[in-house]
N, C-alpha and C positions, 0 to 999 in steps of 0.2 A: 355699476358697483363691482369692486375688486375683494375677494377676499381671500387672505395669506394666513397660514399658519408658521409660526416661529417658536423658537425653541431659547431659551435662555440656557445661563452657564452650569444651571440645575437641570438638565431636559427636560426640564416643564414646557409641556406646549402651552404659545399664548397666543387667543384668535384677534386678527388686526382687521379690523376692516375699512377701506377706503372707499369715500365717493367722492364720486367727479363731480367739479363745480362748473356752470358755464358759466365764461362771464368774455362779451365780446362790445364792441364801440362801434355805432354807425353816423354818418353824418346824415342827417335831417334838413332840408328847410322846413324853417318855423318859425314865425314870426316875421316874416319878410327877408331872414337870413338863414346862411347856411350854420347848422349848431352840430357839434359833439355829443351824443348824448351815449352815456355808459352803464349800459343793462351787465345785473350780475344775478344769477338764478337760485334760489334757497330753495334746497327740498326739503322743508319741513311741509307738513301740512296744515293748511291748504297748499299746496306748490305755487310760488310766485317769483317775480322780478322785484328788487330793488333797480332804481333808474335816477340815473342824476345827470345836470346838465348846468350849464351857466347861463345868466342874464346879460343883459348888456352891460352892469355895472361890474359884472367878474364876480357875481355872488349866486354861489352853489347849489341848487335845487335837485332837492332827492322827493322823490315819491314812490308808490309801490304801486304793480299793478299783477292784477289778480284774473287768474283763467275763470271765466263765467258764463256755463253753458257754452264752454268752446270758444269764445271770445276773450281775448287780453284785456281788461280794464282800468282805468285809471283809479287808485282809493285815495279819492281826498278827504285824507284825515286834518289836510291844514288848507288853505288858500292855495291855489295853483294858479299861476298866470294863465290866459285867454288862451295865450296863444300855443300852451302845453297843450290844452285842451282841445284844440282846434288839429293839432297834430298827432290826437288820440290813434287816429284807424293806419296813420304812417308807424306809429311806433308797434302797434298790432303785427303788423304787415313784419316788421322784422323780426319781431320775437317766432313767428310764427318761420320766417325762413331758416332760423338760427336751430329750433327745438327739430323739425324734421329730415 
């Protein structure tokens, strides 16, 4: 987190504060193929990933995953395909080289 003070054209100081977002794209196999999938990190709290990826018909798949006891997890709040889920502990593996 960056924080800057500024001054307007009245000398009023005003506090800015910036926070850094991650947000980086790893290729995966998954499902028997090589896939794009694009983690982008939200500090709110709890601290998590948004994650999205495509199927084989070109249609978009976002899910969240959540630190839990130290562990990345998938939250299936909708249907996730098999084969997200079977590529749980790979996409772990990344968020986990990306945060340290």
């Amino acid at each position: 987190m960056l924080s800057k003070f500024f001054y307007n054209e009245n000398n009023v100081s005003m506090h800015v504060h910036f926070v850094k977002k991650l947000q980086f794209t790893k290729l995966v196999k998954a499902g028997g193929r090589l896939r794009e999938f694009n983690f982008l990190k939200h500090n709110k709290e709890p601290e998590y990933f948004s994650v999205d990826t495509v199927d084989d018909r070109g249609n978009r798949i976002t899910f969240f995953m959540y630190d839990i006891d130290g562990s990345w997890k998938i939250e299936a709040k909708k249907e996730i395909p098999q084969w997200i889920l079977e590529a749980e502990g790979k996409l772990q593996q990344m968020i986990q080289e990306e945060v340290q």
